[in-house]
NUNU-69799 format. One line per 8 residues: number of its first residue (from 1); their letters; for each residue x, y, z of N, C-alpha, C. Coordinates in steps of 0.001 Angstrom, whole numbers, plus 500000, padded with zeros to 6 digits. Layout:
! NUNU-69799
NUM	a	X,Y,Z,X,Y,Z,X,Y,Z | ...
! end
This chain:
! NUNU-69799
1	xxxxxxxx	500821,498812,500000,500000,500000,500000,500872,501263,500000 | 501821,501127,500476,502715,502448,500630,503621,502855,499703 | 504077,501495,498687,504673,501555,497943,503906,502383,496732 | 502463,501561,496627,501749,502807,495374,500951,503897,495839 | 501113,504252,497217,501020,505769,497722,502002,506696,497318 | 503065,505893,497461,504759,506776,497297,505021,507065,495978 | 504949,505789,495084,504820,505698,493767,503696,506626,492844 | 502573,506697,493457,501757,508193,492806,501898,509261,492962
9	xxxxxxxx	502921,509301,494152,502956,510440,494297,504232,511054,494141 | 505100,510847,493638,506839,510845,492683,506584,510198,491533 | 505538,510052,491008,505189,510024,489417,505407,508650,488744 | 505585,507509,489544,505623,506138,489213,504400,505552,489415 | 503748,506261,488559,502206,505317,488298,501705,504529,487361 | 502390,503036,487129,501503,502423,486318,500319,502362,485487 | 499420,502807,486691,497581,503139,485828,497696,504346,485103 | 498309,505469,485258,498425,506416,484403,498557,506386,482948
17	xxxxxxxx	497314,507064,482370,497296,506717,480597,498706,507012,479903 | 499293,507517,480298,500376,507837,479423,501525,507227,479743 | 501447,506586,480712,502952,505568,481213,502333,504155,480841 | 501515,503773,480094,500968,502480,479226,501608,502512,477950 | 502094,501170,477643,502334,501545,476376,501558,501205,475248 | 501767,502147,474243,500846,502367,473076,501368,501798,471813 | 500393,501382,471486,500672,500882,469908,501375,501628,468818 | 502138,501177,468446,503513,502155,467513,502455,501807,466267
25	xxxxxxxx	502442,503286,465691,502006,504078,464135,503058,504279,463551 | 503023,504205,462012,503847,504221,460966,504074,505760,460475 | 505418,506082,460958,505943,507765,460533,505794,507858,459216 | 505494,508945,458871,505541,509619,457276,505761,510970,457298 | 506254,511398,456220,506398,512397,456044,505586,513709,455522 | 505714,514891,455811,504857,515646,455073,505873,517538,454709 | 505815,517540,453603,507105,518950,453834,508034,519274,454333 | 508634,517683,454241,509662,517671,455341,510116,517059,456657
33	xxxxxxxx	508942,517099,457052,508786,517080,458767,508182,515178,458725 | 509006,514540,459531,508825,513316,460029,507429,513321,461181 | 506272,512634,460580,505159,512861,461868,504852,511378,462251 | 505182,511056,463962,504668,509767,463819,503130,509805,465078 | 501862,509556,464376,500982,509245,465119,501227,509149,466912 | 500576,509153,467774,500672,508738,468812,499584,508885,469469 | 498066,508058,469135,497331,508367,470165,496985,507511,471138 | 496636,508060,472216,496385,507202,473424,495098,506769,473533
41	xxxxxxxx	494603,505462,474432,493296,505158,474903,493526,506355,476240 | 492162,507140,475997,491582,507505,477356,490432,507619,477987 | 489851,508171,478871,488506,507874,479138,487338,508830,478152 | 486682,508281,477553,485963,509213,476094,486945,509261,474216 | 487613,508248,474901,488296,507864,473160,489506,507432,473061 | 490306,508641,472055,491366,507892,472151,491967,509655,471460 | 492893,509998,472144,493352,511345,472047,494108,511481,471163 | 494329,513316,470485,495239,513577,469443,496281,514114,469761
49	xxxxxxxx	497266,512913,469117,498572,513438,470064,500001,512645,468728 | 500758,513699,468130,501849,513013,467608,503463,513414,467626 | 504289,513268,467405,506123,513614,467587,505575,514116,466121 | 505877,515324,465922,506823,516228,464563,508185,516255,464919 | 509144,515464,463814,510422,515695,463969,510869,516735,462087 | 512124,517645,462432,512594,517892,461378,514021,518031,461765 | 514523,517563,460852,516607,518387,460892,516799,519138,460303 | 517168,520329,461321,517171,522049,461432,518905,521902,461675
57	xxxxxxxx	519799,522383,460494,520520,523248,460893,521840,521950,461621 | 521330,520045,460506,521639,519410,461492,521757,518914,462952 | 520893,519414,463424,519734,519166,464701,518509,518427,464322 | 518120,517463,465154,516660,517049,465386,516052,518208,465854 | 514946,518638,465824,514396,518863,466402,512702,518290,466515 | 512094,518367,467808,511105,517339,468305,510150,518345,468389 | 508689,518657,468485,507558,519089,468932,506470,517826,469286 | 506300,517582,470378,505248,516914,471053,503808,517329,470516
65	xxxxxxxx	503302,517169,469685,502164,517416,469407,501097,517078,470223 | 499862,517932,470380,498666,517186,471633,497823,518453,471047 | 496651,518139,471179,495452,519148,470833,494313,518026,471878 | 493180,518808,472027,492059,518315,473275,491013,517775,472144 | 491102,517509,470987,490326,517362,470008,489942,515261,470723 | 489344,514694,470763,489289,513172,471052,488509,512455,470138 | 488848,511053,469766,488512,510696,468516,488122,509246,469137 | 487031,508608,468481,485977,507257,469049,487084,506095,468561
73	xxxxxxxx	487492,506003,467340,488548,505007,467342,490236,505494,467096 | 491205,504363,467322,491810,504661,466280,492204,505561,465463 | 491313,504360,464254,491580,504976,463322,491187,506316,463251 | 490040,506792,463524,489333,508307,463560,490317,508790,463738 | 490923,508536,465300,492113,509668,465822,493377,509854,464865 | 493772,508737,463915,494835,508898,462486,494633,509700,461711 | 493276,509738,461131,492703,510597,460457,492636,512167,461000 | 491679,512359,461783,492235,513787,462589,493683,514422,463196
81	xxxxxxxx	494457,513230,463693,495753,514078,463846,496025,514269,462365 | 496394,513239,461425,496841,513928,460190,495881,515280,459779 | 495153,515347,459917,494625,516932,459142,494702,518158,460236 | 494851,517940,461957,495561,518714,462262,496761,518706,462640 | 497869,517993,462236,499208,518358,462058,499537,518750,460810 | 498746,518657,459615,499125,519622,458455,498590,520578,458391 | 497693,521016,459345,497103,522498,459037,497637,522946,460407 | 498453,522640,460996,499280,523473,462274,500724,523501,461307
89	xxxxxxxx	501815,522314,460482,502491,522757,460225,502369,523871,458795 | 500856,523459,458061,500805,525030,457189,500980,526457,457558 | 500081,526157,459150,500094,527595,459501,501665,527987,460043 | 501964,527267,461103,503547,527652,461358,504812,526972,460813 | 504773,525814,460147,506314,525694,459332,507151,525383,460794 | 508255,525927,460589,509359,525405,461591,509015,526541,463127 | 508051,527127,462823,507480,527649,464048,507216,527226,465479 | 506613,526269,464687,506123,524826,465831,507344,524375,466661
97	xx	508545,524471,466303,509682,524167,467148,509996,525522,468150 | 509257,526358,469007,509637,527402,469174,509328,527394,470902
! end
């Protein structure tokens, strides 16, 4: 009992949606920018969430993608992150790394 008192509370929580691991999506590209899917099961779907990578200048650079948008499957949620990670990197380009 004390161990997963201690453990929730210094951030070693198992049940926590995001310390589960998730089913690996297939990266692609779009203008450049390496996007690989990443959505999670959570309670009401399955969330929009993906890694934008580009090499800047010979640097990686990473943006964690996440928007509150939630999607019923899956697949739905593939579909919606792809159309908003190309209409976030239309609007900002290498912005998004900022």
């Amino acid at each position: 009992m004390l161990k997963q008192l201690f453990g929730s509370l210094f951030g070693n929580n198992a049940n926590h949606p995001s310390s589960k691991p998730s089913a690996q999506y297939d990266t692609y590209t779009y203008n450049g920018y390496r996007i690989t899917p990443m959505p999670q099961k959570r309670d009401g779907g399955y969330s929009t969430e993906a890694m934008i990578e580009k090499e800047v200048n010979g640097e990686t650079k990473q943006h964690h993608f996440i928007r509150s948008d939630t999607a019923g499957s899956a697949d739905q949620a593939l579909e919606l992150i792809e159309s908003k990670v190309k209409l976030c990197l239309d609007q900002q380009a290498d912005g998004v790394f900022r």
